[in-house]
KERO-720397 format. One record per residue: x, y, z of N, C-alpha, C, O, CB in turn; residue in one letter. Coordinates in steps of 0.1 Angstrom, whole numbers, plus 2048, in hexadecimal, padded with zeros to 3 digits. Glycine has a CB too. Example, Ala and Ser with C-alpha at 12.3 -4.5 7.8 and 13.67 -1.06 7.14 Angstrom:
<sites>
8847C784E87B7D384E8847DF84E88E7DF8558717D385AA
8807EA8478897F584788180084F88680B85088D7FA839S
</sites>
This chain:
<sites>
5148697005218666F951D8626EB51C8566E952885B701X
51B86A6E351A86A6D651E85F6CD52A85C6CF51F8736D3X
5188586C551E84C6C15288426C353283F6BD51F84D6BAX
52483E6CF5288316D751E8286DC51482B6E35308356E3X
5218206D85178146DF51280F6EC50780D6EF51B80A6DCX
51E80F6F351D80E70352981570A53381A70551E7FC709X
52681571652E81D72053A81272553B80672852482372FX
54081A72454F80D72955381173954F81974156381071EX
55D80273856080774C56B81574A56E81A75556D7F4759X
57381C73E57882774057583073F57D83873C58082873DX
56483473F55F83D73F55C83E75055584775455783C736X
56283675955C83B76656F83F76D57483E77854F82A771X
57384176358484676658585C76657F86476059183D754X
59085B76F59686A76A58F87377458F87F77259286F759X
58686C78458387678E57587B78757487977B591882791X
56988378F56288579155E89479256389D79956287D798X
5528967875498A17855408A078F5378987905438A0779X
5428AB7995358AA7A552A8B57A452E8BF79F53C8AB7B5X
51F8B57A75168BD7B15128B27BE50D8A77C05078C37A8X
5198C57C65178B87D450C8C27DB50F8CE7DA5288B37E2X
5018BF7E24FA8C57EA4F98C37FB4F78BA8034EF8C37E4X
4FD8D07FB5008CB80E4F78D38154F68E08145118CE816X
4F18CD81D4E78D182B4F28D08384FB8C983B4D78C382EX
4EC8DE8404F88DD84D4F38D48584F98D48624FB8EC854X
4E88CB8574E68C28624DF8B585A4E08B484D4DC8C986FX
4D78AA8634D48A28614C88A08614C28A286B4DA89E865X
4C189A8564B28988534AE88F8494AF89383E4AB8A284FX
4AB88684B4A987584549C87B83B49D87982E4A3864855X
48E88384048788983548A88C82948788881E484890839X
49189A8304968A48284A289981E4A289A81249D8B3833X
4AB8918254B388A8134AB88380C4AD8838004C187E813X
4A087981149687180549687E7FC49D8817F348486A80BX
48A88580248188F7FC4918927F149188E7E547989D80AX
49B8977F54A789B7EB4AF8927E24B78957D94B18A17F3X
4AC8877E74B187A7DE4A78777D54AB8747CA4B586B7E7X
4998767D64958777C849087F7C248A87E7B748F8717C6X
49488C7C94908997BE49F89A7B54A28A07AA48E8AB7C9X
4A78917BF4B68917AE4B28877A84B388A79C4CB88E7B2X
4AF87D7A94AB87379E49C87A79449C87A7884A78637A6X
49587C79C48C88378E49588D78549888A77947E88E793X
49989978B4A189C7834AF8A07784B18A876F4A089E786X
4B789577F4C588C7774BC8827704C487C7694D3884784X
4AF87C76E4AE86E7664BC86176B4C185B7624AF872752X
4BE8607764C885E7784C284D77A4B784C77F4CF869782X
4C98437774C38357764D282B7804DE82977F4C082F75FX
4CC8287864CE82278D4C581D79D4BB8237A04D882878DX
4C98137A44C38127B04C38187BB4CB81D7C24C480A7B4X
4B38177BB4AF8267C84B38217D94AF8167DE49782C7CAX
4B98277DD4C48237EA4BB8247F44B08297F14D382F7EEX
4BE81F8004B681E8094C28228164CB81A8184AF810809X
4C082D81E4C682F82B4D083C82D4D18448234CF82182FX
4D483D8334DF84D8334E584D82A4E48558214E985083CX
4F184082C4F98458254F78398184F083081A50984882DX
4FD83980A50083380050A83C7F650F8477F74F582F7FCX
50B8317E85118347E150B82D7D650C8217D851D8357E4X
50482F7C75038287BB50B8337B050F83E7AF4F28257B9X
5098247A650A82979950082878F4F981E792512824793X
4FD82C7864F282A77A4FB8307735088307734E183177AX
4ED83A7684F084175F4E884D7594DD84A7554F483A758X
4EC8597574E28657564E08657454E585F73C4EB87575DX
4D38707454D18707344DB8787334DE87A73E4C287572BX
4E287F72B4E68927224E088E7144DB8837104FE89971FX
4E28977104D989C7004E38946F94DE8916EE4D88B16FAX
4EF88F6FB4F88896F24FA8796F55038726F05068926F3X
4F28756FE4F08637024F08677114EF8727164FF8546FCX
4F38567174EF8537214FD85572650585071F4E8848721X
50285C73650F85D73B50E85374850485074E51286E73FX
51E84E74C51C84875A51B85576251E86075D52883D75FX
51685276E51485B77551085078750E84478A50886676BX
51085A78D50D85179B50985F7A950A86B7A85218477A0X
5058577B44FB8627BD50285D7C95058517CA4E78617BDX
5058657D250B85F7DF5088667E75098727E351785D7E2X
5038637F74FB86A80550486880F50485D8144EC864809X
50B87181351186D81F50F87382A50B87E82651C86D81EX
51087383450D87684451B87A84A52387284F50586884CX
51E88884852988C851521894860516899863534899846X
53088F86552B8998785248A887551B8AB87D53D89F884X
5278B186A5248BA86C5128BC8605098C48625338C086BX
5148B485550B8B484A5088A784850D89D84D50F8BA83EX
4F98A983A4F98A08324FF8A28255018AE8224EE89B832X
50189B81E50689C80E4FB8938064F788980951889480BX
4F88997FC4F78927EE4FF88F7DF4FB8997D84ED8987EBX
50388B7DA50B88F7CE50888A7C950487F7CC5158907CCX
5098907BA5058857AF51688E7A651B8997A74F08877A6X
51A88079F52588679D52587778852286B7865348857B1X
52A88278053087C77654287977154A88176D52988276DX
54386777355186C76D55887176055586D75555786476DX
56287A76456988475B56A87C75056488274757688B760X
57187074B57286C73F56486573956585D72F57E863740X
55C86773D54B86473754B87573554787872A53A85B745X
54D87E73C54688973C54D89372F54789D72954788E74AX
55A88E72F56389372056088C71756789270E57189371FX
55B88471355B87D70854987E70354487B6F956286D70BX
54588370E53388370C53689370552D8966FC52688371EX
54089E7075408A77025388B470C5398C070A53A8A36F6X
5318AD7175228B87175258C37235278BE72E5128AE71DX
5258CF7235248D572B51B8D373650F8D37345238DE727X
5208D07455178CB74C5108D47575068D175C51B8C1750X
5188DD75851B8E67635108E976750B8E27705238F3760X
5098F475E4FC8F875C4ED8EF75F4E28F37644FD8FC74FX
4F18E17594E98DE75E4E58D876B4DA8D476F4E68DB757X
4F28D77704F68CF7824ED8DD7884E58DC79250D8CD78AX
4F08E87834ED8F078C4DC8F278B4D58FA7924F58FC78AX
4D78EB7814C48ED7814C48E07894BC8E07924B98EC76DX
4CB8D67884C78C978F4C88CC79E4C28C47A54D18BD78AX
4CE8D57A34D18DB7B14C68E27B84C28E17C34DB8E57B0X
4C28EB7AA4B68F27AE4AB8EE7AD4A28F67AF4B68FC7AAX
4A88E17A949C8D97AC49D8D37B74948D37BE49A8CF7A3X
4A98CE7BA4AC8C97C64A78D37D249D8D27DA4BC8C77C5X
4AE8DD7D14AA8E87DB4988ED7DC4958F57E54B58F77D6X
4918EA7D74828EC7D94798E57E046E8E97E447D8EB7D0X
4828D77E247B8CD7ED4848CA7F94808C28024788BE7E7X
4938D27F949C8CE8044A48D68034AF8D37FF4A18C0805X
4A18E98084A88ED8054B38ED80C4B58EB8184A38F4802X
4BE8F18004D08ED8024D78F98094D59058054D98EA7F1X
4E08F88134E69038184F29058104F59108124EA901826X
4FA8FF8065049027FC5048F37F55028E77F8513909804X
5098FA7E85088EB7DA5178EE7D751B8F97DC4FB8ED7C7X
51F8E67D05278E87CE52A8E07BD5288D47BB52C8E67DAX
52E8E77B65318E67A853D8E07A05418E87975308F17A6X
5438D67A154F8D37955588C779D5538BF7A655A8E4791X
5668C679756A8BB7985728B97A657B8BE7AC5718B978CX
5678AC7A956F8AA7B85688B87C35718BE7C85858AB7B6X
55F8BC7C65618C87CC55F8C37D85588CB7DD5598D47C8X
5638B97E15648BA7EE5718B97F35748B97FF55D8B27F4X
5788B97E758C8BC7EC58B8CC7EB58F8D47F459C8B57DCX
5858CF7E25878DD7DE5818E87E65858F37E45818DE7D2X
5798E67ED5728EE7F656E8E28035668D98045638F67EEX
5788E780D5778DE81856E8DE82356C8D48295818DE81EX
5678ED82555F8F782E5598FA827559906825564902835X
54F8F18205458F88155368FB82152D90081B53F8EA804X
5338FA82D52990183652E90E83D5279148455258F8842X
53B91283854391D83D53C92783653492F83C55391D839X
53E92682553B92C81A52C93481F52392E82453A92080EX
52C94681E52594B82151F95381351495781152995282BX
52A95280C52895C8005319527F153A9497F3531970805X
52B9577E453A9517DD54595A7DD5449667DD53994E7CDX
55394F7DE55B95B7D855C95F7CD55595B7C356695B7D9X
5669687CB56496F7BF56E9667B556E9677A95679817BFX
57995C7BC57D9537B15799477B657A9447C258D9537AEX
5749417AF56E9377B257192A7A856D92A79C56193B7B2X
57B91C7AF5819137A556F9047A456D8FA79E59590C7B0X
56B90B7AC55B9017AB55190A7A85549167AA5568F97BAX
5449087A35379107A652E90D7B052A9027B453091179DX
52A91A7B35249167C25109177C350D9217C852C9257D0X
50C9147C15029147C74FA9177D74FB9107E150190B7C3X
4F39247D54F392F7E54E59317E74DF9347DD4FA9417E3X
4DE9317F04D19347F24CF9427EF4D79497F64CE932800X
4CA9477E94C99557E44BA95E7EA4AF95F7E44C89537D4X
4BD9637F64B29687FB4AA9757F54A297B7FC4B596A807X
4AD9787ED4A79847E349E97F7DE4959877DB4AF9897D8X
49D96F7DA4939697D549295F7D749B95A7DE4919697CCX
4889567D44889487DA49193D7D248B9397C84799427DBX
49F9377D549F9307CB4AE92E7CF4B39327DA4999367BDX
4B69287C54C49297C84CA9337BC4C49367B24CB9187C9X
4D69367C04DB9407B74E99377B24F19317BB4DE9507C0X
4EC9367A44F592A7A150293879A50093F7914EC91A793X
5109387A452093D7A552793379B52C9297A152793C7B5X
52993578B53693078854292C78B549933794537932784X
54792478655492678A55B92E78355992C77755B91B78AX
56293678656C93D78057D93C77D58594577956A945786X
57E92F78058A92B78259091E77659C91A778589927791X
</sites>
């Protein structure tokens, strides 16, 4: 956030910029190993959680200052989740396109725990309710998806198109 001094409490207003990474079962390894492969890669500052589930706040670098931002693990019947998510009114006023880079932060993620689908933009667990459904992207797409891409090793990152 470009010349501003500090982050205010209404920069954590206006709903939530997500990458969410979801595994279709459960493995206490496999989320450490994925919880701090997102903090090396978000620079993301805040305190390192201990147990399934949590929720913090810190704050991430971008090239234009320091953003609030926050990481949350939760344990559904069917998955685990990771998210790291920035709020929208820090994320408009920082200016920064983030998209692109949620989606390298994913794919670091995915090298030590790899992800069965990521999911890209605002709020995307309203927006895609059956994201372990998801076999392919569609071709309109109101989130970006992040897909295991077996042609090569790695994830293959689906804009949104919407």
């Amino acid at each position: 956030m470009a010349d501003r001094q500090a982050l205010t409490d209404e920069d954590w207003t206006g709903g939530f910029h997500e990458l969410a990474l979801i595994w279709p079962d459960h493995d206490d390894a496999r989320l450490t190993r994925a919880t701090a492969a997102l903090w090396s890669a978000t620079g993301f500052t805040g305190d390192r959680p201990a147990g399934a589930d949590f929720h913090v706040r810190g704050t991430a670098p971008l090239p234009s200052g320091p953003i609030f931002s926050g990481v949350y693990q939760t344990r559904l019947d069917d998955s685990d989740r990771l998210v790291f998510y920035i709020p929208l009114t820090a994320l408009e006023r920082s200016g920064a396109a983030v998209d692109p880079w949620l989606a390298d932060i994913g794919a670091q993620v995915h090298e030590v725990a790899p992800i069965r689908v990521g999911l890209i933009g605002w709020e995307v667990d309203d927006v895609v309710p059956a994201p372990l459904a998801v076999a392919a992207a569609p071709e309109e797409r109101p989130v970006g998806f992040l897909l295991p891409d077996r042609s090569r090793v790695g994830l293959r990152y689906y804009p949104a198109t919407e």
